[in-house]
OpenMM code with the backbone's topology and positions (N, CA, C; nanometers):
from openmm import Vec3, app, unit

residues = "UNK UNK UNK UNK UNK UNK UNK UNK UNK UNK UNK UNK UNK UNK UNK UNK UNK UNK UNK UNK UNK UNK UNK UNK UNK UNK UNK UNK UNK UNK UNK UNK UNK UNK UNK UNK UNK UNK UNK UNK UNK UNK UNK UNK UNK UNK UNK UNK UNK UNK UNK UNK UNK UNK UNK UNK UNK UNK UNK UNK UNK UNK UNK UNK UNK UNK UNK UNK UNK UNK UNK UNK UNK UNK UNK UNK UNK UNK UNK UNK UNK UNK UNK UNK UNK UNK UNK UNK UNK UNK UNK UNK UNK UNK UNK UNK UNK UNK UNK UNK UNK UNK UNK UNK UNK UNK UNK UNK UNK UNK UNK UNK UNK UNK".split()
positions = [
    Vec3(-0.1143, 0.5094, -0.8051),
    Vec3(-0.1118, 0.4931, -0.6625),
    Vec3(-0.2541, 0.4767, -0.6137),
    Vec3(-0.2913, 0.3954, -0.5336),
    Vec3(-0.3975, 0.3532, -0.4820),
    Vec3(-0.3747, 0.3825, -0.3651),
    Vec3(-0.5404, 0.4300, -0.2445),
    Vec3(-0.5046, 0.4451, -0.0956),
    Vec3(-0.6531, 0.4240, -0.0591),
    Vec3(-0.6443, 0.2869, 0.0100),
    Vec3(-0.7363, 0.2578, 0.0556),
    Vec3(-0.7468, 0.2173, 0.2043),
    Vec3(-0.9048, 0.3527, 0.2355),
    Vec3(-0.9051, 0.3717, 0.3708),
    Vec3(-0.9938, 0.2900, 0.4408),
    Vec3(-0.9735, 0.2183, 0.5608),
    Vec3(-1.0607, 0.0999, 0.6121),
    Vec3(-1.1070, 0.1570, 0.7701),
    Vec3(-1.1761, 0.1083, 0.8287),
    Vec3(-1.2404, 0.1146, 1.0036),
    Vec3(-1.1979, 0.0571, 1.0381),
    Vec3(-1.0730, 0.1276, 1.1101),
    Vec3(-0.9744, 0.1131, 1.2031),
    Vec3(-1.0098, 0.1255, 1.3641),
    Vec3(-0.9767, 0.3052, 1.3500),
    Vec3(-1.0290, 0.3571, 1.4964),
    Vec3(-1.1406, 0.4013, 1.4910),
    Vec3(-1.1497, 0.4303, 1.6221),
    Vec3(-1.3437, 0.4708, 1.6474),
    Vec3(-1.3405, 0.5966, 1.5582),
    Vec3(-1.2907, 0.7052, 1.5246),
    Vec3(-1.2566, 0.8290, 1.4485),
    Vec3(-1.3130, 0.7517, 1.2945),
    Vec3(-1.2993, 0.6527, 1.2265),
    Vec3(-1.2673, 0.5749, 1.0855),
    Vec3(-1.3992, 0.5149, 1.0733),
    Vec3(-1.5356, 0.5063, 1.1530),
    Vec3(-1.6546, 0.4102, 1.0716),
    Vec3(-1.7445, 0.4609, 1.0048),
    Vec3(-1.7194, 0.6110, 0.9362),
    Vec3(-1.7597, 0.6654, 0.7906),
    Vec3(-1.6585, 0.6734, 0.7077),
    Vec3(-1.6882, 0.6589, 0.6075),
    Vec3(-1.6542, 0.6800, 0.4583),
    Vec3(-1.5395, 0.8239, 0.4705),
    Vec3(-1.4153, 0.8454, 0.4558),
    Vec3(-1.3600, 0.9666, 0.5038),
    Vec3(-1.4042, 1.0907, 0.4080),
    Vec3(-1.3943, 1.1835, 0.4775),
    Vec3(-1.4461, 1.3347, 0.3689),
    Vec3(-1.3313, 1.4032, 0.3609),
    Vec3(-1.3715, 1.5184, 0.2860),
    Vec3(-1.2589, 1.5999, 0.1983),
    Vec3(-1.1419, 1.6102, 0.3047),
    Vec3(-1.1333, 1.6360, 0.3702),
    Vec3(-1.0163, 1.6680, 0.4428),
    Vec3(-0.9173, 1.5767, 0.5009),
    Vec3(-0.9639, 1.4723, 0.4947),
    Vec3(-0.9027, 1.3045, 0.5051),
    Vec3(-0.8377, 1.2664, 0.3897),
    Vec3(-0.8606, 1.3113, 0.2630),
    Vec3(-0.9034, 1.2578, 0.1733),
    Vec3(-0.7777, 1.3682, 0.0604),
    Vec3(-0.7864, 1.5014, 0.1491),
    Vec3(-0.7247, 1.5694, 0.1168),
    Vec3(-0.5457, 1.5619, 0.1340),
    Vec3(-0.5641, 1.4620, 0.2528),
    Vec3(-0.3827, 1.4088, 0.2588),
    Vec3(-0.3480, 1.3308, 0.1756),
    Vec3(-0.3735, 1.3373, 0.0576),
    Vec3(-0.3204, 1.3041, -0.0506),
    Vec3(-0.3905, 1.3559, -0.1810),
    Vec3(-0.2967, 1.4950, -0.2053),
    Vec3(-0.3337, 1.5740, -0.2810),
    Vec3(-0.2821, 1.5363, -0.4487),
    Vec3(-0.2090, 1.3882, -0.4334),
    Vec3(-0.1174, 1.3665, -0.6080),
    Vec3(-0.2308, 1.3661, -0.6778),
    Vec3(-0.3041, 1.4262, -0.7661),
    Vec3(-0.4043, 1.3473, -0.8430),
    Vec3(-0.3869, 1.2285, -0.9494),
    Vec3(-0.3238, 1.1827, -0.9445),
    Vec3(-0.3022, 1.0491, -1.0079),
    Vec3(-0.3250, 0.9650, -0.8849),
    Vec3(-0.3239, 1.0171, -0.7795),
    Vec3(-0.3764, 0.8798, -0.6591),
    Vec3(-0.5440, 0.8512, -0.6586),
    Vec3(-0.6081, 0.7291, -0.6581),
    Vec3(-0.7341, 0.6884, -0.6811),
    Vec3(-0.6999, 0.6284, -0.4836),
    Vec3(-0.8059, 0.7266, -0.4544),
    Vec3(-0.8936, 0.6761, -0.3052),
    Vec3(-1.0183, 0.6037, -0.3135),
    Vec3(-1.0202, 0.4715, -0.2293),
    Vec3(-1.1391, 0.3776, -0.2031),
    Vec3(-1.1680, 0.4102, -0.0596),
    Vec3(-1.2706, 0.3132, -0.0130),
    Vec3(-1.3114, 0.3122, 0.1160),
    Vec3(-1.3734, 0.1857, 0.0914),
    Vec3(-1.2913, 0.1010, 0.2034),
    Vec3(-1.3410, -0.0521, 0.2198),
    Vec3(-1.3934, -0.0312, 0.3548),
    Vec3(-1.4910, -0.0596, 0.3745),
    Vec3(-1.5407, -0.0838, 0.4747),
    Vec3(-1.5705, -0.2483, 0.5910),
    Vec3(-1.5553, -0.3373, 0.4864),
    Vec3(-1.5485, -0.4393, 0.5153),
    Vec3(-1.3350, -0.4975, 0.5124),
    Vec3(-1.2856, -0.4206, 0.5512),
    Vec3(-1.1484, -0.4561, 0.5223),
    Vec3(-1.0937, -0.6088, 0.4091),
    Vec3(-1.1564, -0.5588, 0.2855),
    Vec3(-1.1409, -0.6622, 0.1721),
    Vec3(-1.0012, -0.6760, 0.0925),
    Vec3(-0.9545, -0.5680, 0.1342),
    Vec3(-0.8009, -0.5224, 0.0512),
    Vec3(-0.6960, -0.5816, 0.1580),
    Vec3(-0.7439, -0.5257, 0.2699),
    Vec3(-0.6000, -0.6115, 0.3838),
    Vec3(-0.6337, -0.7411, 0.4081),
    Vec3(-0.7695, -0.7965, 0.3611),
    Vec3(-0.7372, -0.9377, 0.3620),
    Vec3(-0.6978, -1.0163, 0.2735),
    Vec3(-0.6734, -0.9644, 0.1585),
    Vec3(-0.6365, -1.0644, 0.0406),
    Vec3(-0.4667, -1.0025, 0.0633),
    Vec3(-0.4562, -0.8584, 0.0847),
    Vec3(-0.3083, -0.8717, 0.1078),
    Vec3(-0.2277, -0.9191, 0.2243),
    Vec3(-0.2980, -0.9403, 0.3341),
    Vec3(-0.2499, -1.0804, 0.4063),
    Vec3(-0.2497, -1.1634, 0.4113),
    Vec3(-0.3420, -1.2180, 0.3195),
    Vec3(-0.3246, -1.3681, 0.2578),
    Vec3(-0.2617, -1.4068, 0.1591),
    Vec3(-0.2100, -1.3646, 0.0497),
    Vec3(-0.1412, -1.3320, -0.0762),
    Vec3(0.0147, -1.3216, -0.0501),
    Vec3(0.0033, -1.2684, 0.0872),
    Vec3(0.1825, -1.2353, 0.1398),
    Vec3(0.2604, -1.3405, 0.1568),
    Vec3(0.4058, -1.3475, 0.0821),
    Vec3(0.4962, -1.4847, 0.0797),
    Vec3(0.6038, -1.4158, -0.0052),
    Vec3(0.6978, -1.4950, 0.0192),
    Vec3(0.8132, -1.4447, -0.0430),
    Vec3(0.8311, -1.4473, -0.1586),
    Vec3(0.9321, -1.3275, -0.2383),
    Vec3(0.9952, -1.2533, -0.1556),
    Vec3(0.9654, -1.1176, -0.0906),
    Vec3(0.8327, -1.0857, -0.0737),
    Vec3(0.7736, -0.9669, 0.0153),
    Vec3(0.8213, -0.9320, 0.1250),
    Vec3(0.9169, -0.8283, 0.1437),
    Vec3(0.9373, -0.8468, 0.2726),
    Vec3(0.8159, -0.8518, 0.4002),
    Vec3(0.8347, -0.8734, 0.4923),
    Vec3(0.7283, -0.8818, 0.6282),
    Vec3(0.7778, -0.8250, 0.6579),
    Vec3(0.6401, -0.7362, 0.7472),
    Vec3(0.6125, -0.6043, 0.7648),
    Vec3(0.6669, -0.6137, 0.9323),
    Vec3(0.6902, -0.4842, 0.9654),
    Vec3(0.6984, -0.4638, 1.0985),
    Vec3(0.5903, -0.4005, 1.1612),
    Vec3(0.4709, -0.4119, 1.1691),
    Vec3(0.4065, -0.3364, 1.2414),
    Vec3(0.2801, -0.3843, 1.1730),
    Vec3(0.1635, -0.2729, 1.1802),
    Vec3(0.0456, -0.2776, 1.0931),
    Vec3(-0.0572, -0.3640, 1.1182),
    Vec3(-0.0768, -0.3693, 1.2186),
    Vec3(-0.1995, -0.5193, 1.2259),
    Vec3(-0.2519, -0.4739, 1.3945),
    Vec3(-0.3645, -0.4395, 1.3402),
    Vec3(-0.4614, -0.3965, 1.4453),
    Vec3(-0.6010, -0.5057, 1.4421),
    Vec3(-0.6638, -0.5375, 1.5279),
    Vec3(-0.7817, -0.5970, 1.5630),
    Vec3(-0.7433, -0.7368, 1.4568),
    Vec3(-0.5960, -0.7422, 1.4314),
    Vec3(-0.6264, -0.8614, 1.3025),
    Vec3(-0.6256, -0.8436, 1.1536),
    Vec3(-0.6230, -0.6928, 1.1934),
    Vec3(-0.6540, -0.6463, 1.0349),
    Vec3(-0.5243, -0.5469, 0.9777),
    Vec3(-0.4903, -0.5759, 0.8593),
    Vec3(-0.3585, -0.4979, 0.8160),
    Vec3(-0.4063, -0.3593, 0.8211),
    Vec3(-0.3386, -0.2656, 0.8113),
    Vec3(-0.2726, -0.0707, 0.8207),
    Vec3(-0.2276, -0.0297, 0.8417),
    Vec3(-0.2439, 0.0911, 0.7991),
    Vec3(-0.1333, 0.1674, 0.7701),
    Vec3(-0.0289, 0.1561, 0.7528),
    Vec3(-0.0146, 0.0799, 0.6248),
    Vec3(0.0806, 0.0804, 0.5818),
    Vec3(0.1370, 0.0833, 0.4287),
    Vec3(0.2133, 0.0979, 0.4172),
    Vec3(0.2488, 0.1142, 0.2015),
    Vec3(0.3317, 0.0021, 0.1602),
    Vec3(0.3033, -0.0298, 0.0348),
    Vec3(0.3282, -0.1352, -0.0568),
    Vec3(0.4067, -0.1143, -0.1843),
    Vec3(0.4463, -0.1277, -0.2453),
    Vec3(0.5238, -0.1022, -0.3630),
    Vec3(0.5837, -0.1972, -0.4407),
    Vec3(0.4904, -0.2167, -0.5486),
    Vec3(0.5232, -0.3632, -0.6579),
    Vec3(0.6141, -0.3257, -0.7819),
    Vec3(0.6799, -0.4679, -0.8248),
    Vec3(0.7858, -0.4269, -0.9139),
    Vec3(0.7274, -0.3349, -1.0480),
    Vec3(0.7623, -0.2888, -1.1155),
    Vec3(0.7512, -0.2198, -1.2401),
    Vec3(0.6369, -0.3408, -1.3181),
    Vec3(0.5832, -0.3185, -1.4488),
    Vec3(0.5368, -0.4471, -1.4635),
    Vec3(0.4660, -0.5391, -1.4433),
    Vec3(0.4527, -0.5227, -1.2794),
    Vec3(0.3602, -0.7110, -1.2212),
    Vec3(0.2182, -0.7376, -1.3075),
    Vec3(0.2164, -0.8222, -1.3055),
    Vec3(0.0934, -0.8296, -1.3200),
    Vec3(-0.0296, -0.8831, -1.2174),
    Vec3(-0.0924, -0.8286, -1.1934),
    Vec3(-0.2194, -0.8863, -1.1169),
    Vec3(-0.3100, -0.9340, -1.1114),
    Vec3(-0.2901, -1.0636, -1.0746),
    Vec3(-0.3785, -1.2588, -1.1683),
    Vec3(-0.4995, -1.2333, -1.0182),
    Vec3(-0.5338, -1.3535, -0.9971),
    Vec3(-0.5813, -1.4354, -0.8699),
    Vec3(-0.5428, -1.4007, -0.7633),
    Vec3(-0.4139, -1.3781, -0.7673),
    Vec3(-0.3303, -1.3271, -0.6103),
    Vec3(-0.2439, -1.2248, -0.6574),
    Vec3(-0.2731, -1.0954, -0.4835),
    Vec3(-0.1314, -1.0427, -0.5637),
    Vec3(-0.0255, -1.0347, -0.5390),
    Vec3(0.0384, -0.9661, -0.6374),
    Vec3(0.2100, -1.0154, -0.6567),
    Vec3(0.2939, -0.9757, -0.5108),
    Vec3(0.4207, -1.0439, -0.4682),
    Vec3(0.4937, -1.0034, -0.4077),
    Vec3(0.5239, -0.8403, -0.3850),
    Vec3(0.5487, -0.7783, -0.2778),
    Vec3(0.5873, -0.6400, -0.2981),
    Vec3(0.7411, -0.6779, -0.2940),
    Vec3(0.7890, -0.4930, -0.3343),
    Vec3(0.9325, -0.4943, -0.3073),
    Vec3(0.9294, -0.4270, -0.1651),
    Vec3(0.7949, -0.3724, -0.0891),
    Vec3(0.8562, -0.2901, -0.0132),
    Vec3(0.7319, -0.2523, 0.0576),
    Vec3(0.6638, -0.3533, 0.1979),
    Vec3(0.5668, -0.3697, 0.2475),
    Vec3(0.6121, -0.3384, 0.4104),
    Vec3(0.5376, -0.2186, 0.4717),
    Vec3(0.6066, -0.1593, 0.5707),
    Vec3(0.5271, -0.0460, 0.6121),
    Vec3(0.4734, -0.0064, 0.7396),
    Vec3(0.4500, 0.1229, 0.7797),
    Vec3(0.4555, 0.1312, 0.9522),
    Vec3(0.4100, 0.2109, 0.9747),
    Vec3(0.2950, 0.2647, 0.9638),
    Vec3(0.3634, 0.3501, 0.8871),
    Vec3(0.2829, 0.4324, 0.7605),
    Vec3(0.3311, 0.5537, 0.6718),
    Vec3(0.4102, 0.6599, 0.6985),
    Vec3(0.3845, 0.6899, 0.8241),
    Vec3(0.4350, 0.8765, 0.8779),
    Vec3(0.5533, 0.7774, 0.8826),
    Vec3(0.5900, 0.6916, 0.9405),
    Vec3(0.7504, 0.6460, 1.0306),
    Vec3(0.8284, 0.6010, 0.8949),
    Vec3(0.7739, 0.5477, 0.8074),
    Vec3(0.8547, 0.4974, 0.6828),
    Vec3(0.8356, 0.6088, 0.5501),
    Vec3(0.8485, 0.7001, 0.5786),
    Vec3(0.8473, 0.7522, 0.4482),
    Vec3(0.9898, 0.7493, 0.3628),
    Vec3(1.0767, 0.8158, 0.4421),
    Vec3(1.2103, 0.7989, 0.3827),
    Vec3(1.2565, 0.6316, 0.2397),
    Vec3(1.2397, 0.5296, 0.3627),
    Vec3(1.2091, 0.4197, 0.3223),
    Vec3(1.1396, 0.3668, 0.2160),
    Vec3(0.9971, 0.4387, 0.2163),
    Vec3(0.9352, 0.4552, 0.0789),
    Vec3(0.9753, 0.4914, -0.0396),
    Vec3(1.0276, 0.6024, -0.0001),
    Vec3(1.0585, 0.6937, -0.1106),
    Vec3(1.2001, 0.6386, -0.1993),
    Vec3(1.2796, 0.5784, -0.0808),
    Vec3(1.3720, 0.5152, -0.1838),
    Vec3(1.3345, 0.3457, -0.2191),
    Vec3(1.2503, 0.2980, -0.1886),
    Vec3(1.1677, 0.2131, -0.2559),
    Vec3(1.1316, 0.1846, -0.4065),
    Vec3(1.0660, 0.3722, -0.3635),
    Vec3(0.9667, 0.3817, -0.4803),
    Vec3(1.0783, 0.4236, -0.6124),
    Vec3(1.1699, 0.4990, -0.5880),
    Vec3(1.3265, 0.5156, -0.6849),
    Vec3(1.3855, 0.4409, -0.7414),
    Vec3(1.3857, 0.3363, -0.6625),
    Vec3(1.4793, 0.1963, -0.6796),
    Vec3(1.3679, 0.1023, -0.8206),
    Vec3(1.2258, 0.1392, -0.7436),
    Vec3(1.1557, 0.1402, -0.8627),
    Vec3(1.1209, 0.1515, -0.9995),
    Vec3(1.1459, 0.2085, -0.9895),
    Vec3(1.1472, 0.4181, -1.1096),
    Vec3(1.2762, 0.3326, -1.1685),
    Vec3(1.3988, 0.3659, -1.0764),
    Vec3(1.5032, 0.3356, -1.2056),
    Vec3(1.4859, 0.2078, -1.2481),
    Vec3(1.4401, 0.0732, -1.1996),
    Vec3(1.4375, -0.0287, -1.2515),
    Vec3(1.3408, -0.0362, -1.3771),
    Vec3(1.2658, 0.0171, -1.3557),
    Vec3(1.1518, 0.0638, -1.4832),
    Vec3(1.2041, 0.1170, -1.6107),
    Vec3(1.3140, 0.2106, -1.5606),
    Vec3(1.3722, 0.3010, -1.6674),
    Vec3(1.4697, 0.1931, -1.7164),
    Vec3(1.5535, 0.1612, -1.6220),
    Vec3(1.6503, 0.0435, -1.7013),
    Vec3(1.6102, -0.0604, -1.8016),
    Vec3(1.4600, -0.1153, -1.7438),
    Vec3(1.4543, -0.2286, -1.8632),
    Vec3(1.3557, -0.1664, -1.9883),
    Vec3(1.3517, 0.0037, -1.9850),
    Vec3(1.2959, 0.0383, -2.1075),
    Vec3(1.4220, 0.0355, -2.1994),
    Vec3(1.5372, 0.0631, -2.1572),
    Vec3(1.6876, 0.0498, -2.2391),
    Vec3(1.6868, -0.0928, -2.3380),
    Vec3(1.6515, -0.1778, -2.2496),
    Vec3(1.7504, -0.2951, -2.3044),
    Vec3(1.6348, -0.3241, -2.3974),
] * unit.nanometer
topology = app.Topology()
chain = topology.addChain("A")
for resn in residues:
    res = topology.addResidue(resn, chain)
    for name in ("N", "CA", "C"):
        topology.addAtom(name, app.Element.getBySymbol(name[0]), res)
């Protein structure tokens, strides 16, 4: 899991510290800080079907807050891959996520079977 934090609101034009940083306690999650919003622009440019489009997330022009979730597998060339599940702002979609991220999980598990 990746979470990368960009300058959004006036609160967001340092680098976030421990306690920002601390809302996401999984340690398998790797936190960046783009400052130049380099990540929401290649993932708004990269976006096409079948990704769904997002409802929300686009401030000053610039994508957030929001979560992504790629198939099991993808690989990541030049552009990246379609999501299964591109949507936030985070607090309002979690549910949503979470069975995203399942639907995930078991698809992963299924094609370790065959």
């Amino acid at each position: 899991m990746f979470a990368v934090w960009e300058p959004i609101l006036v609160t967001d034009w340092f680098r976030p510290g421990g306690f920002v940083l601390g809302r996401i306690p999984d340690l398998r999650a790797h936190q960046y800080w783009d400052p130049h919003h380099l990540t929401a622009q290649r993932l708004a440019a990269d976006a096409r079907d079948p990704q769904p489009e997002q409802d929300c997330c686009i401030r000053k022009s610039v994508l957030w807050d929001l979560a992504a979730v790629y198939p099991p597998g993808v690989k990541w060339t030049d552009r990246v891959p379609p999501a299964t599940f591109f949507n936030g702002p985070v607090v309002k979609v979690q549910e949503e996520l979470e069975k995203a991220l399942v639907a995930s999980h078991l698809s992963q598990s299924a094609g370790r079977r065959d």
